[in-house]
Backbone atoms as SQL, in Angstrom:
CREATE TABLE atoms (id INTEGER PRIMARY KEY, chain TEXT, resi INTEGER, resn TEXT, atom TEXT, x REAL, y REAL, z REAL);
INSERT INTO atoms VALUES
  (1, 'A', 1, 'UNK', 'N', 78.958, 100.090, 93.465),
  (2, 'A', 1, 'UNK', 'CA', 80.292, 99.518, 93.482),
  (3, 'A', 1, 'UNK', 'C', 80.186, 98.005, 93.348),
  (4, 'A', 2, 'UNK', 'N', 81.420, 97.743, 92.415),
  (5, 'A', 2, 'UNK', 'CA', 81.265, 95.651, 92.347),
  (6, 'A', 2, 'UNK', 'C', 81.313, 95.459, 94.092),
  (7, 'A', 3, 'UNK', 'N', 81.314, 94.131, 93.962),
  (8, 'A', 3, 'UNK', 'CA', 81.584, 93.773, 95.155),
  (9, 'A', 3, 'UNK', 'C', 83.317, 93.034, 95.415),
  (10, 'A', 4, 'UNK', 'N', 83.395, 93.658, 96.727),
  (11, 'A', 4, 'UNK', 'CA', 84.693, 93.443, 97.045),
  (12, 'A', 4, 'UNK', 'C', 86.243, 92.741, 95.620),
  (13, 'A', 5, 'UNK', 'N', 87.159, 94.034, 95.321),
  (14, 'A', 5, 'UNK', 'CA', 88.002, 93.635, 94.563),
  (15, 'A', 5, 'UNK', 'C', 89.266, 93.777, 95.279),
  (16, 'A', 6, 'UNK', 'N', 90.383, 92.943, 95.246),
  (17, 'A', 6, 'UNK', 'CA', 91.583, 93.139, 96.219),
  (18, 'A', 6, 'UNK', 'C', 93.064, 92.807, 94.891),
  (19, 'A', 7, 'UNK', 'N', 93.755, 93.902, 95.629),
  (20, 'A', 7, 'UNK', 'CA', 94.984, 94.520, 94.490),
  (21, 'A', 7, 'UNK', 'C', 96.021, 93.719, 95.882),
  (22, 'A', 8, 'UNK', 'N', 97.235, 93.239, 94.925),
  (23, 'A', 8, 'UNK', 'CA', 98.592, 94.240, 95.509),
  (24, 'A', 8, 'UNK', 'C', 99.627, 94.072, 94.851),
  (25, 'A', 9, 'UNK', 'N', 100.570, 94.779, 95.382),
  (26, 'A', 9, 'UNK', 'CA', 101.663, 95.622, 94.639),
  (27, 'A', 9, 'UNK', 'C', 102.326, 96.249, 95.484),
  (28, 'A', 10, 'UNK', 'N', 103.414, 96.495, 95.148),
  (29, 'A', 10, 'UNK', 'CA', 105.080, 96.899, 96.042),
  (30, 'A', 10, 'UNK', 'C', 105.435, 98.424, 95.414),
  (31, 'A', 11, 'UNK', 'N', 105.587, 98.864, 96.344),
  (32, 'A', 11, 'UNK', 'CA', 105.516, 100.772, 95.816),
  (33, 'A', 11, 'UNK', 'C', 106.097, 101.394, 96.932),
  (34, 'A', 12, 'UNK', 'N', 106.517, 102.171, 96.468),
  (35, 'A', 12, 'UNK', 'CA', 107.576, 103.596, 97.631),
  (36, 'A', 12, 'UNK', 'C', 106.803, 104.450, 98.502),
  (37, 'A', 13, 'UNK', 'N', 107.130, 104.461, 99.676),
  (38, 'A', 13, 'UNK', 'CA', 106.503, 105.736, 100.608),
  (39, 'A', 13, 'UNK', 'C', 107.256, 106.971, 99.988),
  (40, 'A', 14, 'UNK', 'N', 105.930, 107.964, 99.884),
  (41, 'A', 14, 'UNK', 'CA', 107.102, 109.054, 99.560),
  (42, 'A', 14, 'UNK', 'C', 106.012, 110.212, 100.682),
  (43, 'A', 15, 'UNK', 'N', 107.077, 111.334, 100.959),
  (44, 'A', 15, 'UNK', 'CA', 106.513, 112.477, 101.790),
  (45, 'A', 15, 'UNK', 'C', 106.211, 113.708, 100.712),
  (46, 'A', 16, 'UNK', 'N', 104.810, 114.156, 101.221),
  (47, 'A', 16, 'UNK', 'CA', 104.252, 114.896, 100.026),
  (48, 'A', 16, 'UNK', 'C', 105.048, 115.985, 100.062),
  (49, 'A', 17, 'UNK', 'N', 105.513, 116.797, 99.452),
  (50, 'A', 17, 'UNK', 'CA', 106.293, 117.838, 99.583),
  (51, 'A', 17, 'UNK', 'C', 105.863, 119.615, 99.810),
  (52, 'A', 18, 'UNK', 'N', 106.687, 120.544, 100.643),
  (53, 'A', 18, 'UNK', 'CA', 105.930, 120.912, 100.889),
  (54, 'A', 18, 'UNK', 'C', 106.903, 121.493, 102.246),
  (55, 'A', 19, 'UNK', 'N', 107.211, 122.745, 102.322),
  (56, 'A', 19, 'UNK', 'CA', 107.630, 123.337, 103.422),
  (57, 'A', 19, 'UNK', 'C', 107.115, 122.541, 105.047),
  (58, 'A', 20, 'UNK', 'N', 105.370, 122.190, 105.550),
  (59, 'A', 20, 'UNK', 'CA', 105.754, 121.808, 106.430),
  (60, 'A', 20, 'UNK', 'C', 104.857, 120.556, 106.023),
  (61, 'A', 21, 'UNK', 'N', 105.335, 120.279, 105.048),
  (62, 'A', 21, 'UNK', 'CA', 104.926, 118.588, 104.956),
  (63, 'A', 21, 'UNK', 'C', 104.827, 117.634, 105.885),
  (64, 'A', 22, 'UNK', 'N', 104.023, 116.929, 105.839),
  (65, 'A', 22, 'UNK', 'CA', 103.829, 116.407, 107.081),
  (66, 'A', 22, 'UNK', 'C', 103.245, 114.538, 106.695),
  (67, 'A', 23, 'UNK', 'N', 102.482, 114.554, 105.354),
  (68, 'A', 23, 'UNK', 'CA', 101.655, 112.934, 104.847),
  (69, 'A', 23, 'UNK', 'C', 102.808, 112.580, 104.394),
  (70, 'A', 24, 'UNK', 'N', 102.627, 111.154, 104.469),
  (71, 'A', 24, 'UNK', 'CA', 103.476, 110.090, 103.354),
  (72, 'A', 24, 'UNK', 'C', 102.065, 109.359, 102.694),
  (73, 'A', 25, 'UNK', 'N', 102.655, 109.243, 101.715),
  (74, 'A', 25, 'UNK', 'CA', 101.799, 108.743, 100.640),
  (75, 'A', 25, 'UNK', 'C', 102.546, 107.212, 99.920),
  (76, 'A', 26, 'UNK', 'N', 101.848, 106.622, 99.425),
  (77, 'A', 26, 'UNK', 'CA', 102.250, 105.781, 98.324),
  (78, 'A', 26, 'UNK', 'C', 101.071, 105.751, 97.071),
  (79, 'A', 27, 'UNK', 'N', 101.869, 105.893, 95.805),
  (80, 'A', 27, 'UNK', 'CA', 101.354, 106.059, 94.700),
  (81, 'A', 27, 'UNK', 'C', 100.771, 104.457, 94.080),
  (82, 'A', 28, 'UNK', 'N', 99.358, 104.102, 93.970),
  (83, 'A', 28, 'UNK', 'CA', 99.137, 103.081, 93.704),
  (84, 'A', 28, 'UNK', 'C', 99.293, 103.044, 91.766),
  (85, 'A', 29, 'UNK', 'N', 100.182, 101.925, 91.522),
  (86, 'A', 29, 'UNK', 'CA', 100.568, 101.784, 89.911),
  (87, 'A', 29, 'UNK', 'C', 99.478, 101.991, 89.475),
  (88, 'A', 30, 'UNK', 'N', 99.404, 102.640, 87.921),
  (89, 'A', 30, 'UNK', 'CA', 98.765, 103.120, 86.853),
  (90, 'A', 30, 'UNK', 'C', 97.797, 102.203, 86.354),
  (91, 'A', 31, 'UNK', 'N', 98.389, 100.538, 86.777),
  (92, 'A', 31, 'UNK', 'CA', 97.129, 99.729, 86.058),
  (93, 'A', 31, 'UNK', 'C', 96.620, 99.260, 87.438),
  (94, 'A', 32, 'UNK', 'N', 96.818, 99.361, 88.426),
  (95, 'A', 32, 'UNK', 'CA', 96.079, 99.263, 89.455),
  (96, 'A', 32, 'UNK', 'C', 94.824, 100.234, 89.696),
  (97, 'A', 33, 'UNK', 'N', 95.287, 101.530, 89.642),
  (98, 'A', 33, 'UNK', 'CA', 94.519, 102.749, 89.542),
  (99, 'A', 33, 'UNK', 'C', 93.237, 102.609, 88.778),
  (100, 'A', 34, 'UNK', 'N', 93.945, 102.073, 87.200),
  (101, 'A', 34, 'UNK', 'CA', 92.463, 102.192, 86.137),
  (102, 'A', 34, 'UNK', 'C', 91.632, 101.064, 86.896),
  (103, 'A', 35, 'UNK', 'N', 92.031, 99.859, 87.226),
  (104, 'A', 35, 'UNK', 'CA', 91.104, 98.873, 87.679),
  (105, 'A', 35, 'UNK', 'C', 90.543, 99.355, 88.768),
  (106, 'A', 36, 'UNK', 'N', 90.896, 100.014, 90.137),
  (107, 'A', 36, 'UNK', 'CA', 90.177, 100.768, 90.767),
  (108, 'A', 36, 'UNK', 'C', 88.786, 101.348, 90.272),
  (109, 'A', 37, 'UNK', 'N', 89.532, 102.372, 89.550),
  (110, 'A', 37, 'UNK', 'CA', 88.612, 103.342, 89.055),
  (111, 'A', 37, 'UNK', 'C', 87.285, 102.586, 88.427),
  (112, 'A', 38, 'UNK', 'N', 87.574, 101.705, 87.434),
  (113, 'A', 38, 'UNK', 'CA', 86.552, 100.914, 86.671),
  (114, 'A', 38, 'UNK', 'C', 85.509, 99.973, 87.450),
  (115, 'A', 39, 'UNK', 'N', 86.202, 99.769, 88.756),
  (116, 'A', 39, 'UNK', 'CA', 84.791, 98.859, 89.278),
  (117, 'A', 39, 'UNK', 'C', 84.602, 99.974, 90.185),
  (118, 'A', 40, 'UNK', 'N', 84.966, 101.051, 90.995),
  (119, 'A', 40, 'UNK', 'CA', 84.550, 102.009, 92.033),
  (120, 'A', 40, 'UNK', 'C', 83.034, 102.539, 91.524),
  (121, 'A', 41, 'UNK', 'N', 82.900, 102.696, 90.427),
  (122, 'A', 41, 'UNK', 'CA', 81.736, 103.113, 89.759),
  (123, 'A', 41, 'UNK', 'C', 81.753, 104.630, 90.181),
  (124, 'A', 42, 'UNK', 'N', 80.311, 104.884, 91.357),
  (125, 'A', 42, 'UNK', 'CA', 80.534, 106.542, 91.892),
  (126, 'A', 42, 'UNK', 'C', 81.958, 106.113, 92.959),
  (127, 'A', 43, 'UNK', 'N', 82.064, 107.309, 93.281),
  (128, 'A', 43, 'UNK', 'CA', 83.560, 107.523, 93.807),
  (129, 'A', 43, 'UNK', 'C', 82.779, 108.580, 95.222),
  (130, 'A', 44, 'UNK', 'N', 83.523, 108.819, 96.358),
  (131, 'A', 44, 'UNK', 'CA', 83.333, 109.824, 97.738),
  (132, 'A', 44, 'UNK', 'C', 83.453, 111.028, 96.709),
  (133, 'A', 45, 'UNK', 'N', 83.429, 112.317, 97.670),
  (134, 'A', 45, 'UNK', 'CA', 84.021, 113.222, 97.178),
  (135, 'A', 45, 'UNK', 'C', 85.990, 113.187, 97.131),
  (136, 'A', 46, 'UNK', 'N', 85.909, 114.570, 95.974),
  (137, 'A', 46, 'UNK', 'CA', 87.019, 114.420, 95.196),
  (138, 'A', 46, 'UNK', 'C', 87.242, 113.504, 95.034),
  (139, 'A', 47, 'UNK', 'N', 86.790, 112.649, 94.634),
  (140, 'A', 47, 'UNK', 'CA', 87.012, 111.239, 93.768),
  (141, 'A', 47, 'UNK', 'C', 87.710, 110.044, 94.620),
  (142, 'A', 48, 'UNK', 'N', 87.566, 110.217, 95.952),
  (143, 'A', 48, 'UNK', 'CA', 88.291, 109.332, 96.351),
  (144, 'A', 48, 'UNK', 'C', 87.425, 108.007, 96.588),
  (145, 'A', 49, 'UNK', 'N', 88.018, 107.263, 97.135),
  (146, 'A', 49, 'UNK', 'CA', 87.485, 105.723, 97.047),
  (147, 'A', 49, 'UNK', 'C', 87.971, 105.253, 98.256),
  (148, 'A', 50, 'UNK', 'N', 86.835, 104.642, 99.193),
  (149, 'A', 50, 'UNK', 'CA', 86.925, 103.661, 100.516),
  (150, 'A', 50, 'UNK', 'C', 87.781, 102.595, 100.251),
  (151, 'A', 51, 'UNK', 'N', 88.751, 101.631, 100.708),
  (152, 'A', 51, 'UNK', 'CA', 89.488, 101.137, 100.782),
  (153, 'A', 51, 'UNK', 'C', 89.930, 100.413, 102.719),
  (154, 'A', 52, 'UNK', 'N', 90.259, 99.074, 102.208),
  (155, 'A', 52, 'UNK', 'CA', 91.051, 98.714, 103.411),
  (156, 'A', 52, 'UNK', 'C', 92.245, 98.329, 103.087),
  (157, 'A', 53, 'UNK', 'N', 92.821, 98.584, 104.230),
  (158, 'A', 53, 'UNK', 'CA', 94.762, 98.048, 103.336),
  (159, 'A', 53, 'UNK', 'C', 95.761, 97.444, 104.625),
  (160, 'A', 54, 'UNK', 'N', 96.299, 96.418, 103.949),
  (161, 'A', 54, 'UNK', 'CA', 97.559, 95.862, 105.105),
  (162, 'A', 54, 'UNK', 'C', 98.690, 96.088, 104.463),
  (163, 'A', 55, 'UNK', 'N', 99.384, 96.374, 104.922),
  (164, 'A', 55, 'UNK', 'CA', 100.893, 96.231, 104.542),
  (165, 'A', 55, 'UNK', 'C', 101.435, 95.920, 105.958),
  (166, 'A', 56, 'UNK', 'N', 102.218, 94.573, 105.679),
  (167, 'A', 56, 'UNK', 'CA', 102.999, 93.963, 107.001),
  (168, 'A', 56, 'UNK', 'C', 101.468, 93.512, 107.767),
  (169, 'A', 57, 'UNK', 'N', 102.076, 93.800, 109.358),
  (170, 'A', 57, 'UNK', 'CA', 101.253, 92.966, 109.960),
  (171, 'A', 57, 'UNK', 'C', 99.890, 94.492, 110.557),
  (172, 'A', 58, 'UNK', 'N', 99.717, 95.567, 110.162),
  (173, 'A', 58, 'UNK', 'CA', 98.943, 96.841, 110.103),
  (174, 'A', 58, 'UNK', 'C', 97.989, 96.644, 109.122),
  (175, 'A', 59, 'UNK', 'N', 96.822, 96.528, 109.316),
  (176, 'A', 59, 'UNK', 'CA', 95.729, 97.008, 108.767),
  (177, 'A', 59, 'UNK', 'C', 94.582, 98.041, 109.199),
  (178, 'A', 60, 'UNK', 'N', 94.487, 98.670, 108.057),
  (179, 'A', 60, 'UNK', 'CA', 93.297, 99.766, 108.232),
  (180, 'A', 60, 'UNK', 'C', 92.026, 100.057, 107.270),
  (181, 'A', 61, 'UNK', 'N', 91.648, 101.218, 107.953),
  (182, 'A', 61, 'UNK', 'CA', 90.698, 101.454, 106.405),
  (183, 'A', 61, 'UNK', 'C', 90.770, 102.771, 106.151),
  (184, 'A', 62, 'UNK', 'N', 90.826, 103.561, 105.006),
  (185, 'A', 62, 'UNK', 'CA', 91.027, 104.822, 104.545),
  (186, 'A', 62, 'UNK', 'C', 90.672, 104.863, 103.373),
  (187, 'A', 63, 'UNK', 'N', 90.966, 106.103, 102.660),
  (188, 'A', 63, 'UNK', 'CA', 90.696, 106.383, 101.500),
  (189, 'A', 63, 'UNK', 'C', 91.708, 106.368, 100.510),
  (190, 'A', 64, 'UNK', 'N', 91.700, 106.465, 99.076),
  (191, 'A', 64, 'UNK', 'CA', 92.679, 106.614, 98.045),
  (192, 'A', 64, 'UNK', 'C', 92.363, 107.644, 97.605),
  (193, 'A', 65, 'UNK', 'N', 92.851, 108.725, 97.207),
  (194, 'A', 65, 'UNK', 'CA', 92.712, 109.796, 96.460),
  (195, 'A', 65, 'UNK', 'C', 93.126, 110.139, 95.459),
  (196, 'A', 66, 'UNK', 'N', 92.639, 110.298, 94.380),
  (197, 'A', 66, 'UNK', 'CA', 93.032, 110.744, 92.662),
  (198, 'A', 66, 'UNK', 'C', 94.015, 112.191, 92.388),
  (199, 'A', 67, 'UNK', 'N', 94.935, 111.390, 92.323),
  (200, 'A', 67, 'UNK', 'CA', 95.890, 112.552, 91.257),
  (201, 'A', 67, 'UNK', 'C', 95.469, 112.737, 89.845),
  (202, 'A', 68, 'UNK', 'N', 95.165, 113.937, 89.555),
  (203, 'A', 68, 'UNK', 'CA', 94.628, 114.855, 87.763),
  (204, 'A', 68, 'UNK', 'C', 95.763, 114.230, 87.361),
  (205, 'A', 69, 'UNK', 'N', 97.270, 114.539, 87.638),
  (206, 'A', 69, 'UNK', 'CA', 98.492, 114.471, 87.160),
  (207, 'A', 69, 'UNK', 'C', 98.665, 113.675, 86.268),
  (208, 'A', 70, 'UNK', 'N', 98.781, 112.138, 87.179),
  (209, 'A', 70, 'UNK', 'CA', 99.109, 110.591, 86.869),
  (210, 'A', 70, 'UNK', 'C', 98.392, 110.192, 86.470),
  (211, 'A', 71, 'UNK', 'N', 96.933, 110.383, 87.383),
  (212, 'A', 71, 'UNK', 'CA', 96.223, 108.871, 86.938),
  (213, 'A', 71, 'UNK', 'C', 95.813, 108.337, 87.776),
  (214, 'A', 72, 'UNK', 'N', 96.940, 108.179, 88.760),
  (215, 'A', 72, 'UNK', 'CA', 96.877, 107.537, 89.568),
  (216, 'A', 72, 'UNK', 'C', 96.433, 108.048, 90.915),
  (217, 'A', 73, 'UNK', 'N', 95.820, 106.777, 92.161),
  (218, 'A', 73, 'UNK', 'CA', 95.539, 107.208, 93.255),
  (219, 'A', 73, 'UNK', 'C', 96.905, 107.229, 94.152),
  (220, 'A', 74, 'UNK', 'N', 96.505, 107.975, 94.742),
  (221, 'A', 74, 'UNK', 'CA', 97.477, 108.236, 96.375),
  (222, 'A', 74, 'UNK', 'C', 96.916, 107.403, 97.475),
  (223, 'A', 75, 'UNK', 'N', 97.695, 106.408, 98.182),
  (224, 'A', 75, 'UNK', 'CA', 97.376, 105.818, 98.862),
  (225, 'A', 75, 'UNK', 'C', 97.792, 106.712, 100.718),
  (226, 'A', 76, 'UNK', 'N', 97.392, 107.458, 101.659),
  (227, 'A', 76, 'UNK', 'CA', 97.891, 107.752, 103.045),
  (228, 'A', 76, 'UNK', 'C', 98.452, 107.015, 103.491),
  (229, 'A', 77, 'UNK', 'N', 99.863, 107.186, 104.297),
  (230, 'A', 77, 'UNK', 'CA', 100.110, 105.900, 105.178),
  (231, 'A', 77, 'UNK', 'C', 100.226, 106.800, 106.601),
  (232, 'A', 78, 'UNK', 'N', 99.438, 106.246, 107.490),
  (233, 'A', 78, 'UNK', 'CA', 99.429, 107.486, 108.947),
  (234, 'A', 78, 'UNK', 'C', 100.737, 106.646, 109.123),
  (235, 'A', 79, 'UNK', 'N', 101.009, 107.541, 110.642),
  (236, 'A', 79, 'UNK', 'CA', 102.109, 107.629, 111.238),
  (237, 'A', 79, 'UNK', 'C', 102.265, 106.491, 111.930),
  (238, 'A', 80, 'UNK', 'N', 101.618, 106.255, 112.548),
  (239, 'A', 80, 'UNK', 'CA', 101.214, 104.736, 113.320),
  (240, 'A', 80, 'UNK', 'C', 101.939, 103.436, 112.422),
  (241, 'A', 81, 'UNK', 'N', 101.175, 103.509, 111.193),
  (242, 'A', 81, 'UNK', 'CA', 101.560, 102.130, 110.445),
  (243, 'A', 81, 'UNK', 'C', 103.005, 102.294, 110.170),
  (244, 'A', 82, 'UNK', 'N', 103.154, 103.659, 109.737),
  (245, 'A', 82, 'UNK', 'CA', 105.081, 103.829, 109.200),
  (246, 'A', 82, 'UNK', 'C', 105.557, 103.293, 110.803),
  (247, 'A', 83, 'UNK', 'N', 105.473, 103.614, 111.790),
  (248, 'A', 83, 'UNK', 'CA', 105.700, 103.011, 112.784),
  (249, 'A', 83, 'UNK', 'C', 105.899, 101.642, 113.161),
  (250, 'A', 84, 'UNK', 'N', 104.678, 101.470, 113.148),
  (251, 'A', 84, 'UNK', 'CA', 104.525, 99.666, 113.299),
  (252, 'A', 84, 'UNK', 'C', 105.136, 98.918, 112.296),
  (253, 'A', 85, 'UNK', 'N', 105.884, 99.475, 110.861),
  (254, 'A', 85, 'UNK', 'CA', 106.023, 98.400, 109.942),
  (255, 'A', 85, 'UNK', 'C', 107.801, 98.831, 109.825),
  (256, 'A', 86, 'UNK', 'N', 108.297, 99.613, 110.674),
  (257, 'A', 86, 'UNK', 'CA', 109.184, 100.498, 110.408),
  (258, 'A', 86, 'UNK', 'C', 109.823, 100.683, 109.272),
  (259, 'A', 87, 'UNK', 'N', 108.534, 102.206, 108.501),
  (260, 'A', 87, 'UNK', 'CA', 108.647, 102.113, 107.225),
  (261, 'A', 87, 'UNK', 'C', 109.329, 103.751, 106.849),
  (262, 'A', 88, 'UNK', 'N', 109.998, 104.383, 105.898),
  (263, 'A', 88, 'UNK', 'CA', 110.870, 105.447, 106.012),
  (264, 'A', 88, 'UNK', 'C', 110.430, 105.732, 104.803),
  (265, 'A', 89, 'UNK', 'N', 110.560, 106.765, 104.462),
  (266, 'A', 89, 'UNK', 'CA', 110.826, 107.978, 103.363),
  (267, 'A', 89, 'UNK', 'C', 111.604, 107.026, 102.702),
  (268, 'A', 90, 'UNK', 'N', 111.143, 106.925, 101.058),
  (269, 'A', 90, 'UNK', 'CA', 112.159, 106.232, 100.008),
  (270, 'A', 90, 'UNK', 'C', 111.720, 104.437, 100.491),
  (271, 'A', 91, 'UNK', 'N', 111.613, 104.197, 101.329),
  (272, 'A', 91, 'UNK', 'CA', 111.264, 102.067, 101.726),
  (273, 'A', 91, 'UNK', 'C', 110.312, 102.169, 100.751),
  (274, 'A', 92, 'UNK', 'N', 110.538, 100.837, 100.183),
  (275, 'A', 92, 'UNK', 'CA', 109.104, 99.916, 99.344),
  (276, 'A', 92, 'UNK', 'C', 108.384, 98.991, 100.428),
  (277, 'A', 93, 'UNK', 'N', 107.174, 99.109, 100.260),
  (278, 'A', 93, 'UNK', 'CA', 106.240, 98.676, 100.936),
  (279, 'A', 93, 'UNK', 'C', 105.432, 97.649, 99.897),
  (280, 'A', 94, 'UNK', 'N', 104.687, 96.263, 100.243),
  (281, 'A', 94, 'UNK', 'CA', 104.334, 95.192, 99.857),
  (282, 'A', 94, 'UNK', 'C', 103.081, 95.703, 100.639),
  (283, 'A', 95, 'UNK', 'N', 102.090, 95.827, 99.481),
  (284, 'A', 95, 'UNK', 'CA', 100.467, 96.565, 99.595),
  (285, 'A', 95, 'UNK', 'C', 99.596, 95.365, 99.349),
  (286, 'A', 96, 'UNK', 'N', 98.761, 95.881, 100.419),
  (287, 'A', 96, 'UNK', 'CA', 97.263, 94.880, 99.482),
  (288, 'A', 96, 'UNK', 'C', 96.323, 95.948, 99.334),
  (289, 'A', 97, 'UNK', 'N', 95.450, 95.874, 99.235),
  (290, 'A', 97, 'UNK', 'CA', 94.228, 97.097, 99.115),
  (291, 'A', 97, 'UNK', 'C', 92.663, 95.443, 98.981),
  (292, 'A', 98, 'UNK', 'N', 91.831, 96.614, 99.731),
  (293, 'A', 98, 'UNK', 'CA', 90.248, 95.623, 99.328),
  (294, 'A', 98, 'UNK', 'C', 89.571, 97.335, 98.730),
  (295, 'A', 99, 'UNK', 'N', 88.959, 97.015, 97.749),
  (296, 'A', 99, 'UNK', 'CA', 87.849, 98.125, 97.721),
  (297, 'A', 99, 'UNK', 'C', 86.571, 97.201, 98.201),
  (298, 'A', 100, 'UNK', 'N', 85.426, 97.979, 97.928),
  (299, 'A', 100, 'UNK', 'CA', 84.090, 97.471, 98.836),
  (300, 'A', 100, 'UNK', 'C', 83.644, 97.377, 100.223);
């Protein structure tokens, strides 16, 4: 992996769908994604990629996970941070991301 690359970008919480759905996700944009992808080099399994992320005054570290679909990665947002940032189903959220 390069060393340390940092994104951000403003994107929607959305709840994965799903009788007892339960994640919120945010979809990281399409040219964010390819640049991901291009310096991640190998990737975790199912393709996901280590990551740290703030949005507001919450930071963590987790993974991004690849949608076949889009393209694009899925970013988790636990419950905690929707909490702490008081963030809802449908809110845009102001992202950073670090890979490395």
């Amino acid at each position: 992996m390069e060393p340390d690359q940092s994104y951000r970008f403003e994107a929607e919480l959305w709840l994965y769908p799903g009788e007892k759905a339960a994640w919120h996700f945010i979809t990281v944009p399409e040219n964010v994604s390819r640049q991901i992808r291009f310096f991640a080099g190998k990737t975790n399994g199912f393709g996901s990629v280590r990551v740290t992320v703030r949005i507001g005054g919450s930071r963590w570290a987790t993974s991004l996970f690849p949608d076949r679909k889009s393209g694009c990665f899925f970013l988790p947002v636990k419950a905690a941070v929707r909490k702490a940032e008081a963030l809802h189903t449908g809110d845009r959220a102001q992202v950073e991301l670090r890979t490395g």
